[in-house]
VOFISE-691736 format. One line per 5 residues: number of its first residue (from 1); for each residue x, y, z of C-alpha. Coordinates in steps of 0.1 Angstrom, whole numbers, plus 2048, in hexadecimal, padded with zeros to 3 digits. Each point is the difference from the previous one (the first is absolute). Layout:
N
NUM) X/Y/Z | ...
***
This chain:
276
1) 932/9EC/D64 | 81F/7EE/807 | 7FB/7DB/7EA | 81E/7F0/803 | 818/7F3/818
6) 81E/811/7F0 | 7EE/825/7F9 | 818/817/813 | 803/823/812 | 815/817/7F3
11) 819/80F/81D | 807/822/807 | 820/7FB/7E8 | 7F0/7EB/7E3 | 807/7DE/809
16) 7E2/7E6/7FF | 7F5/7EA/81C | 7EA/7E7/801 | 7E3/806/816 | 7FF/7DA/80D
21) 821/7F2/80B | 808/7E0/815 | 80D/809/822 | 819/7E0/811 | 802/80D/826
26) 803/7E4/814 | 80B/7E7/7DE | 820/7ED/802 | 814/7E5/7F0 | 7F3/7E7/7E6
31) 7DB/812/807 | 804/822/7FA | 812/7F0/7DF | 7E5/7EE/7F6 | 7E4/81F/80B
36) 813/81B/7EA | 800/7E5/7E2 | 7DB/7FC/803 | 7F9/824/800 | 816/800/7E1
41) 7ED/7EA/7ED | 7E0/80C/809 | 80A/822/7F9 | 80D/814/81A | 819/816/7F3
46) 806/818/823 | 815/7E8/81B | 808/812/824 | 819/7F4/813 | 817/811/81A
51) 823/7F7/80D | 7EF/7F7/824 | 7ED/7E8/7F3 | 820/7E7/7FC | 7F4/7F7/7DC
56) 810/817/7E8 | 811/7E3/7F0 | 7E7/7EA/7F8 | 7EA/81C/7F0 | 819/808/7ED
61) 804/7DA/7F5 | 7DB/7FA/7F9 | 800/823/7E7 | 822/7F2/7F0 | 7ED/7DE/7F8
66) 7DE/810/7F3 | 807/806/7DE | 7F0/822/805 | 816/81F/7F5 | 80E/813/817
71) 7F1/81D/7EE | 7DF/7F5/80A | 805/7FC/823 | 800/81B/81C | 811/7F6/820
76) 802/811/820 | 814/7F9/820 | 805/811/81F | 81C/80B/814 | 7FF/7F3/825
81) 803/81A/81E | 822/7F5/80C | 80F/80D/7DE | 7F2/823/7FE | 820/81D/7FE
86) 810/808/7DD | 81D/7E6/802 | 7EA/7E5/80E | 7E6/804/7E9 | 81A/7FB/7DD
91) 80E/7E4/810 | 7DA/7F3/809 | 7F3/806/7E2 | 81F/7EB/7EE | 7FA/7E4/813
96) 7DC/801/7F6 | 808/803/7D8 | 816/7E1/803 | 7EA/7EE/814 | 7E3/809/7E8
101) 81C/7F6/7DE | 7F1/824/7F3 | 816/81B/7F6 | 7E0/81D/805 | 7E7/7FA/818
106) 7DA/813/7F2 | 7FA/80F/822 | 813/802/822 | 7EE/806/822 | 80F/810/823
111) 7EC/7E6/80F | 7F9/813/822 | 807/823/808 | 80E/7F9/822 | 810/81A/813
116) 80E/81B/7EF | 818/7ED/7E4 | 7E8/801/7E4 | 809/81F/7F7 | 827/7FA/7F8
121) 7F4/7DF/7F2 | 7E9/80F/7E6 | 823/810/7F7 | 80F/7DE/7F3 | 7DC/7FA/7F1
126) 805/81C/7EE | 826/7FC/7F3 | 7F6/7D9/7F8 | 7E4/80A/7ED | 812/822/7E7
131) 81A/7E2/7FA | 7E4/7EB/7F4 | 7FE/7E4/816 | 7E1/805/80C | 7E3/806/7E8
136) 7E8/811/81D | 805/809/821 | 7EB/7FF/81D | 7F8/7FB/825 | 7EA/7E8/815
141) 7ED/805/81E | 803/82A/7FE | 7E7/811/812 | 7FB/825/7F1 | 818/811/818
146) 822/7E4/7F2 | 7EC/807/7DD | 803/828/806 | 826/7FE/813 | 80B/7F3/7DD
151) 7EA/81D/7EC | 80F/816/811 | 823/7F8/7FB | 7F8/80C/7DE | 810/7E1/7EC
156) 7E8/7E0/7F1 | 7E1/7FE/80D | 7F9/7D8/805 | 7EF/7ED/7E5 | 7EE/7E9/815
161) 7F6/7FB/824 | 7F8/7DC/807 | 7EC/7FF/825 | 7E7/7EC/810 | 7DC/804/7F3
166) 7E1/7F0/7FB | 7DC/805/809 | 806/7FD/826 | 81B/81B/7F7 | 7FC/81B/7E3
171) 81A/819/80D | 7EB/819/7EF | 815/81E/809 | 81E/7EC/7F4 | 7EF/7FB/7DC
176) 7F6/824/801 | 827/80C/802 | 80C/7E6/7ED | 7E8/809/7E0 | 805/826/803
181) 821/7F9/804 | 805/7E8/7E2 | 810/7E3/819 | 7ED/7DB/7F2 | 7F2/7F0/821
186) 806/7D7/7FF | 7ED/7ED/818 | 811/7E4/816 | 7ED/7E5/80F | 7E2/80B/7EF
191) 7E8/7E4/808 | 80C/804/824 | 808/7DC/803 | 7DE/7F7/7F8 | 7F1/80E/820
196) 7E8/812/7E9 | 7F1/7DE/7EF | 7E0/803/81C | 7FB/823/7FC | 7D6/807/7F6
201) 80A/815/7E4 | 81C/7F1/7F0 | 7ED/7E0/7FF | 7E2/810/7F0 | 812/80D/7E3
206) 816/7E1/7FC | 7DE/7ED/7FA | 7F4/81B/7EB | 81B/7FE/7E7 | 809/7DB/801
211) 820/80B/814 | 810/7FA/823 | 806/81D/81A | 825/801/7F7 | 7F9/802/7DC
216) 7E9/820/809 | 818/810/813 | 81C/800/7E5 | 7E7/80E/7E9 | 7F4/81C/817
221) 828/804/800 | 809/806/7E1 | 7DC/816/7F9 | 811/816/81C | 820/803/7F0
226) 815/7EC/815 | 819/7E4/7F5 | 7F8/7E3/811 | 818/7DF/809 | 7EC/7E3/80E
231) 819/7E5/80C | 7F5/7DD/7FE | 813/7D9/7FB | 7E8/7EC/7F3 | 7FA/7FE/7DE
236) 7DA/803/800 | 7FC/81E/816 | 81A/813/7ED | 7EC/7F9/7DB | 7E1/80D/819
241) 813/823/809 | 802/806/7D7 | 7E0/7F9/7F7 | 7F5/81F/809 | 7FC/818/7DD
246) 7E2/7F1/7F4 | 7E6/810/818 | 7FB/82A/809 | 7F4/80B/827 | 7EB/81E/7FC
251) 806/820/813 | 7E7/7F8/81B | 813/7DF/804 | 822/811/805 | 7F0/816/819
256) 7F2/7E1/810 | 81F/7F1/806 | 80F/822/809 | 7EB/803/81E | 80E/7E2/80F
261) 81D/811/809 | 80A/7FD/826 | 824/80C/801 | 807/7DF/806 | 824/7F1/7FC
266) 814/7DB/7FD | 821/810/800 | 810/817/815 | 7FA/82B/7F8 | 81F/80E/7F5
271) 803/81D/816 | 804/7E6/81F | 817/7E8/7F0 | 824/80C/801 | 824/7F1/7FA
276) 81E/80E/80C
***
């Protein structure tokens, strides 16, 4: 039983990540700033972040004033669409060190698979990661055929595949290739915006444990393996989204909330989102 909000998973090349991070999509300015300090002090050690989401800089400011070693701290960013291709990508991924003030970002994300650059991009994820400036390398929104291009290519397979998932969508085919295949999944938006707060079920077992719904989805998260990164700017939901490793679902209840699945999506699916 995971009992803590900095217990990790260890990734398909040894490095730990915390199984709750604190996702900032949408954050900017003097708020996101004040969010990732919060989720400093009350224990978040994961921050996600990604160069699209115009707040590099002041993550990076509220980690430089927590007091909390760098060692300590995982941090992931993404790189935007527009910046896939070798070249691109180093010169992307430069901009996103000095923006962050960190000379090695924990884990790197292609952060859709596009068209068909993701290939040569996983290239200059590869070369930036043997020269040690990345500590894990991964992609983000992969369905199993992006997932299986990359396999085949016969170089790293990814380390973690961040996607949309909750109970209205499991992906379960997706989790299947990603465990045989050693990839850790990460769940995005994994209370789906709290459109599941009214759901029968979720209430049910939020009343039986003392919990909310969200909180009982990012436990049924991380009892299925999956890194989750709830997003929030207020200061009393984000304390909420930890409190979560002091209470077990039981099998029945994960199949429960498995069989609410309905395919359902708030972003786009990959395979009909392209960039030229």
């Amino acid at each position: 039983m995971t009992k803590h909000i900095t217990d990790c998973t260890i990734l398909n090349n040894g490095v730990t990540m915390p199984w709750l991070g604190f996702g900032t999509y949408k954050a900017k300015g003097k708020e996101v700033q004040q969010a990732v300090e919060t989720a400093l002090e009350v224990g978040y050690r994961s921050i996600d972040t990604a160069s699209i989401y115009g707040n590099e800089v002041e993550v990076g400011q509220a980690i430089a004033s927590s007091g909390v070693a760098r060692s300590e701290l995982f941090v992931t960013t993404k790189l935007w669409n527009e910046d896939q291709g070798f070249d691109s990508t180093l010169r992307a991924f430069e901009a996103s060190q000095k923006a962050l003030g960190l000379n090695v970002i924990d884990l790197y994300l292609i952060h859709w698979p596009g068209r068909d650059q993701y290939k040569e991009t996983w290239r200059a994820f590869e070369r930036l990661y043997s020269e040690g400036s990345i500590r894990a390398i991964g992609v983000s929104n992969f369905q199993v055929h992006h997932l299986q291009d990359i396999i085949d290519e016969g170089g790293t397979v990814p380390a973690v595949n961040q996607v949309e998932l909750h109970p209205d969508l499991i992906q379960q085919e997706l989790q299947d290739f990603c465990g045989a295949q050693g990839i850790q999944l990460e769940a995005w938006s994994p209370i789906m915006k709290g459109k599941l707060n009214q759901e029968s079920t979720l209430k049910a077992l939020a009343q039986k444990y003392g919990k909310t719904p969200a909180q009982i989805i990012l436990r049924w998260d991380i009892q299925n393996q999956i890194v989750t990164i709830p997003k929030s700017v207020t200061p009393e939901r984000i304390r909420e989204n930890a409190d979560i490793f002091d209470f077990e679902l039981s099998p029945d209840e994960l199949k429960q909330i498995d069989a609410l699945d309905s395919d359902k999506r708030t972003g786009p699916h990959p395979d009909q989102l392209f960039w030229d």
